[in-house]
N, C-alpha and C positions, 0 to 999 in steps of 0.2 A: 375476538369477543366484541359486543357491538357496546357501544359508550352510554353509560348510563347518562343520563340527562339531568335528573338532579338526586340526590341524598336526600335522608332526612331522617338517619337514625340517631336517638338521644341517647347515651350509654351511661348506666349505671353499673358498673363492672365493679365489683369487689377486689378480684387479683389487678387491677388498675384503679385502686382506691378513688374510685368515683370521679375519675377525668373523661371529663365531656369532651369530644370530639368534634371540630367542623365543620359544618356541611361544606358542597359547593357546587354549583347551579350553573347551566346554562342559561342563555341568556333567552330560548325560545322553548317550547315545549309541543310537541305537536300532540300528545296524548290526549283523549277525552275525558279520561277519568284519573285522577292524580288520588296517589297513595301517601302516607305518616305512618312512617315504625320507629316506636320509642323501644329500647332493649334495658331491663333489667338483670343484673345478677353475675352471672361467669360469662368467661369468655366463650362458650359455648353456646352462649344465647346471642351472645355479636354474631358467632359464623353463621346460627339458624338463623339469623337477618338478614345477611347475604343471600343464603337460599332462598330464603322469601320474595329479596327485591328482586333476583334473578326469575323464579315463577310469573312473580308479577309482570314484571315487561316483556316476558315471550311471548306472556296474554293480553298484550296491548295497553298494559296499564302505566304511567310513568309517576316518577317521585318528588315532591316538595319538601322543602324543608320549613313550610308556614303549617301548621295542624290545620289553622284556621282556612286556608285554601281549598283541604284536600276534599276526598269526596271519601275513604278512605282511610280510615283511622286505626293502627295493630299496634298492640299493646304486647311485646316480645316477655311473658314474664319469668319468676323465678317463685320456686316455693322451698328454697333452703333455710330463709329465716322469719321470722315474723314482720320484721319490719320493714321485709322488701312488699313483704301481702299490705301493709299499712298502708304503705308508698304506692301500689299500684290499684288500690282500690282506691285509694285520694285520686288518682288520675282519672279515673275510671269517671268518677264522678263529676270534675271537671269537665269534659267530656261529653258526659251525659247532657249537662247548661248546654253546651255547642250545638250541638242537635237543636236544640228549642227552637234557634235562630237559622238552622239550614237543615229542618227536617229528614231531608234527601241522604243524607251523612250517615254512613253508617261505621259502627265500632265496634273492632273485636278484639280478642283474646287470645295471643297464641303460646305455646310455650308448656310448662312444667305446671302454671298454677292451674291452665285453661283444664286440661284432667283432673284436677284435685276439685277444684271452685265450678264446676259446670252449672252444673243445678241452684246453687245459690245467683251465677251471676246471672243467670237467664231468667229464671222465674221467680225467685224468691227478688234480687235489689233490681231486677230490668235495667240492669246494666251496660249489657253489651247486645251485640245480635249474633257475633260468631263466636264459637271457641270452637279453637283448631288445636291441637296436640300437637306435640313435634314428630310424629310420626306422619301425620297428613296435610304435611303444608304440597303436595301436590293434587290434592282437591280443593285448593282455595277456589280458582278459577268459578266450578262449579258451586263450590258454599257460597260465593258472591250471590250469584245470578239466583241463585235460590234468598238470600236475605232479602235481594233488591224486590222482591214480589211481595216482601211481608211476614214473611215465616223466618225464622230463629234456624239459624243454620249452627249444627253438632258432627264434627266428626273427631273423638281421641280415641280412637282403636291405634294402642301401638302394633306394632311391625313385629317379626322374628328378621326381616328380611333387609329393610329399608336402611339407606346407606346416601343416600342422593349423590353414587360417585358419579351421575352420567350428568351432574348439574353444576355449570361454571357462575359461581357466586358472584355475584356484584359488590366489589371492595367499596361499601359505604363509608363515607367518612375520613377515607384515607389519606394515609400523610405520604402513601406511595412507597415508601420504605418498607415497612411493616406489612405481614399477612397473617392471619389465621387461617389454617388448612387442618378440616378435620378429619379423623382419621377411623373411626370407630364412633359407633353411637353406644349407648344403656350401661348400663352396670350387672354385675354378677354377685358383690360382693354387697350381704346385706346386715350394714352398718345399721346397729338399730334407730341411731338417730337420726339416718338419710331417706328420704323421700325419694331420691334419684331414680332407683330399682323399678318404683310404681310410677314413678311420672313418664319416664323413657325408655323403662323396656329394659330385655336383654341384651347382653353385649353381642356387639357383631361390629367383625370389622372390615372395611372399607377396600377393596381393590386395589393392592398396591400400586398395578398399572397406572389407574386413573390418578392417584397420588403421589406419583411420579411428575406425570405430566402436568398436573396442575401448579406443582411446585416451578417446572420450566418453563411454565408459560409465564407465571409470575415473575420469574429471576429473569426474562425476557423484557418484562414489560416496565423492567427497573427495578424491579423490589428488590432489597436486599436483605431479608432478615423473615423466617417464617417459622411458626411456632406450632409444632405437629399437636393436638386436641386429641382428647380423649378421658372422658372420666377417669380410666385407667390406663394409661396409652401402653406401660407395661405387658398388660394382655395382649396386648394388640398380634391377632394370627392369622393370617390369609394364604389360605390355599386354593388356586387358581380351580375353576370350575370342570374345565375341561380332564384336570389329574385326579379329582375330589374322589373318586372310585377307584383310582389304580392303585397298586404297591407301593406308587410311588411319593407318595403323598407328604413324607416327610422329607426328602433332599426339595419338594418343590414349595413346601413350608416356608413363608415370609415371615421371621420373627420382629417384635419391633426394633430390637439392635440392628438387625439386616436392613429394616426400612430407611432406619435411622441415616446408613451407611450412605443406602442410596440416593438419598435426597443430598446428603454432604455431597456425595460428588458431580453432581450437577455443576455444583462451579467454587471454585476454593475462594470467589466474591459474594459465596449464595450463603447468610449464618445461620445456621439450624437452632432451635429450640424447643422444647416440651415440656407438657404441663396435662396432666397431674398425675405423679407419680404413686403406686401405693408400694407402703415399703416389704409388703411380702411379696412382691413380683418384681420390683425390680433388681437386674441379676448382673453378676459379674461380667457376661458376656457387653453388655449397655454400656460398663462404666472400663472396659477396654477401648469400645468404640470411640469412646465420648474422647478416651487417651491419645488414639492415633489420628483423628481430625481435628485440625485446627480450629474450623470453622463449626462444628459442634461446641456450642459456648459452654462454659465448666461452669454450668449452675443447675442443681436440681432442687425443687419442692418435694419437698418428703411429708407430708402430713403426718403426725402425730396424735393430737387431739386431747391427751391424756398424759400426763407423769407416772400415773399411779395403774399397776397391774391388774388390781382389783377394776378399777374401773375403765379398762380396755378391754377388761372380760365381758363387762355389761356392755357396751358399745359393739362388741361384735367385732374387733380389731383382730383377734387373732393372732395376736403376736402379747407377749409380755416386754415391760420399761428396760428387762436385762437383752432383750431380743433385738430390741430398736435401737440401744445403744452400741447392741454388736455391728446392726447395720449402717449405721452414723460412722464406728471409728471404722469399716471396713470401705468406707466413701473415701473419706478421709485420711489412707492408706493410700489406696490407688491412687486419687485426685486430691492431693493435699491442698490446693488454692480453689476449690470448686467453693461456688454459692451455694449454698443450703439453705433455705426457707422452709416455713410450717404454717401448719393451721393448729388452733389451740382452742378448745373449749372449757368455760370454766363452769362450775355449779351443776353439772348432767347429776343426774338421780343420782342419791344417797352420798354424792361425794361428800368427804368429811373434810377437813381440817389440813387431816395427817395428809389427805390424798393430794387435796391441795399444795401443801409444802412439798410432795414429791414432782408433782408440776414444776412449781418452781427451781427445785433443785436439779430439773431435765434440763428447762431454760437456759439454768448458769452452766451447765454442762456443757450442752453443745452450743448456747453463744450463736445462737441463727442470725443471718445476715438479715434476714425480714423474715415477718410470724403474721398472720391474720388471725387475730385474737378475737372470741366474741364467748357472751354470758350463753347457754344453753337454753333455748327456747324449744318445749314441745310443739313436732310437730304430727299431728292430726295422722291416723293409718301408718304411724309408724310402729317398729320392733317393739322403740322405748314406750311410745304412747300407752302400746296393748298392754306393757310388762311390768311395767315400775309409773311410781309415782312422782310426777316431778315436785320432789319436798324439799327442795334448798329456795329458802324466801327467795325474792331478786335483789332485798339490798344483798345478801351475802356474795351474791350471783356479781355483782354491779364491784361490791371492794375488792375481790378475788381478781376478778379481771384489771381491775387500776391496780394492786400487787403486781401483778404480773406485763401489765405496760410497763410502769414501771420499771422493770425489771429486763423487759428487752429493750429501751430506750438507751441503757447504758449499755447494754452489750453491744446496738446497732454503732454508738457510738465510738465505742472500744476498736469494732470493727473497721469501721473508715478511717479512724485514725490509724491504723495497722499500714492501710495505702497511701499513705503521703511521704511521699520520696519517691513511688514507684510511677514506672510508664506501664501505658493500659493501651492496647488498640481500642479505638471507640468507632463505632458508626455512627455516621451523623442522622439527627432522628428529624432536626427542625431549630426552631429559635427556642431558649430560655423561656422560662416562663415568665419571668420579672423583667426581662429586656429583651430588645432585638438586635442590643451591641454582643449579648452573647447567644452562642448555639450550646445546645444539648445533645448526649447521647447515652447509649450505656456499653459496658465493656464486658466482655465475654460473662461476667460472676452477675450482670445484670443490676448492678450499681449505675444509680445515672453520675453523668460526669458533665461539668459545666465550663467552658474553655472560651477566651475571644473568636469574636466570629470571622476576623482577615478574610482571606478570600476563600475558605471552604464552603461547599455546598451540600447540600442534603445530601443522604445516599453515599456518601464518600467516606471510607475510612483513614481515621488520622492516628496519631498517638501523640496521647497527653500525658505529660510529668503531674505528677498530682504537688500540689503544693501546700493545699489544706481540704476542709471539709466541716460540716455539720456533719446531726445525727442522723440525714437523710439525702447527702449529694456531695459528691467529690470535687474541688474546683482545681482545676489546673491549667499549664501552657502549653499549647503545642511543640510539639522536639522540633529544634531546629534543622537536623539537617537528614531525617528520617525520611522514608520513601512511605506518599499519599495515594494508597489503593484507591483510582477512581470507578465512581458507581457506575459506566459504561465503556 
């Protein structure tokens, strides 16, 4: 894979509560024309980054991490909440000033919003010059060369087909440790209050082959820890093209437990993870898997959304509160130390009161080790938009959800406290936030762990005795006389 010359993606990641990432630069640049991708939202818009910077420098383009440099300006966005549209139309606009002063500069739009927002950002605010869909970041090359003449360049035709497995992403921003490998693009499953379905298409999933080897080139090149993507990674089914007509099509069936399997045995130093789980797909077969590898970390994201059965009926969830908690204690059977995290929506149409107390009472229930909590914002061509009214004010929207921080605050705390006495294998992810006398990691449940830095290095797995904690980091000592998994 040929060296990227410089970074320059800005990350606003939700599931990485808004940690901005590093660039890092060579010190020469032979490129003519130098590119800036800012990414908002999931992790799935970092890996579409990658894919991008990768396009981009096959076509001769290279990356800066000054905006003000570039020639070259992608705006990665997200349209799951309102106030990432806030955020990236402020940008937008910013942006637009820059141009005033280097004409030549041109800005675009790629991602989830660039489908939804096309028409408004091109001809209604003259915002941008390109909006590119995530289904067509391999016509950027050609939408360039068409802007660069003057004309407003459009392409969001999603795919049935598009997968970009034959494309080796460029790890923006990396700390070398850590990767995102995706696995599957679109969604199937239509939650009335996700935009996903219409921004990305249908699900389709990615060539195991190729996500195979992308995982070994990585665990090759040092990484140790990679985290399989996919709206539903659950679904995830690949069946090789050449059997797709025979008989045989089911023993050559890739399910994602079998995927899972395979990427674990690349190297019992290679740690698997996945994100995002839906809880009607994911199956007993996964949470055997997760059992017999070590290195499959013991933490899933289950989304929930809802407490109340009533309103997981109107959200399109397909499951009832007595259904999710069958599948919660049925986790929690097989993997009794696994992480569990959620997502939680408070104030979606017509919720009441009562519905809200059964949220809560899920909360205290299952005691999530982390939740992403947000108030429910209509979004535009959605289920909910067409169907219901959004009639819960936003103060009621705005107290429900501080209830309910609240309310995981003390569980997250419960939680960490539960770990102090115990030893964690950790991998080393980099330095402390607050210091460079301490290093950071997190341990298989996806708890980070904060320990002195002696002579460990990145990439390295250690174990730490947990000594104490807050309500969001484990602090301990390294075991004295324990054997150190080195990263090579």
């Amino acid at each position: 894979m040929d060296t990227l010359l410089t970074t320059s993606t800005k990350i606003h990641d939700e599931n990485r509560q808004g940690e901005a990432f590093a660039p890092f630069a060579l010190d020469t640049n032979p490129y003519k024309k130098l590119f800036y991708i800012e990414s908002y939202g999931c992790a799935m818009n970092f890996a579409d980054s990658e894919v991008v910077a990768s396009i981009l420098q096959n076509n001769g383009f290279g990356a800066t991490k000054n905006y003000e440099q570039a020639d070259l300006i992608f705006v990665n966005t997200c349209s799951i909440r309102e106030k990432a549209e806030a955020t990236v139309r402020k940008r937008l606009t910013e942006f637009r000033r820059l141009k005033k002063t280097n004409p030549g500069m041109l800005v675009g739009v790629l991602g989830c919003m660039a489908e939804r927002l096309k028409a408004k950002f091109i001809e209604e605010e003259k915002l941008v010059d390109m909006v590119v869909g995530p289904d067509a970041y391999r016509t950027l090359p050609g939408l360039i060369a068409e802007a660069e003449t003057g004309q407003k360049a459009v392409n969001v035709l999603l795919s049935r087909d598009e997968t970009y497995a034959d494309i080796a992403p460029i790890r923006l921003n990396s700390n070398g440790v850590n990767a995102f490998v995706s696995i599957m693009r679109g969604c199937n499953n239509m939650c009335s209050f996700c935009v996903v379905p219409f921004t990305r298409g249908r699900e389709r999933s990615r060539d195991a082959d190729s996500i195979i080897n992308e995982c070994t080139v990585l665990f090759n090149d040092g990484y140790r820890e990679v985290t399989l993507l996919g709206q539903n990674v659950d679904s995830y089914h690949w069946v090789a093209a050449a059997l797709a007509s025979t008989n045989n099509t089911y023993e050559a069936a890739v399910t994602f437990a079998q995927l899972m399997e395979k990427v674990a045995l690349i190297s019992p130093l290679l740690r698997v993870r996945f994100s995002t789980s839906h809880p009607k797909d994911i199956t007993d077969e996964v949470l055997f898997t997760m059992q017999r590898y070590d290195n499959i970390c013991n933490y899933i994201h289950l989304p929930v959304q809802s407490g109340s059965s009533r309103v997981l009926q109107l959200m399109n969830r397909t499951y009832t509160r007595e259904w999710y908690i069958a599948k919660f204690n049925r986790i929690r059977e097989l993997l009794p130390d696994a992480g569990i995290s959620t997502d939680m929506i408070t104030g979606f149409c017509t919720e009441t009161e009562e519905d809200h107390q059964e949220s809560l009472s899920l909360m205290a229930y299952c005691k999530y080790d982390l939740a992403y909590m947000y108030f429910y914002s209509e979004r535009p061509g959605t289920l909910a938009a067409r169907r219901f009214k959004d009639d819960v004010p936003e103060e009621v929207k705005k107290r429900r959800l501080q209830e309910m921080v609240d309310l995981h605050r003390n569980n997250t705390l419960q939680s960490m406290q539960r770990d102090v006495g115990k030893t964690f294998k950790v991998l080393i992810e980099g330095f402390s936030k607050k210091t460079d006398n301490d290093l950071q990691g997190r341990n298989g449940q996806n708890k980070v762990v904060v320990f002195p830095r002696g002579n460990f290095k990145k990439g390295e797995y250690v174990f730490i005795h947990i000594t104490s904690c807050t309500a969001g980091t484990l602090i301990g000592e390294p075991v004295a006389n324990e054997t150190i998994l080195l990263a090579g």
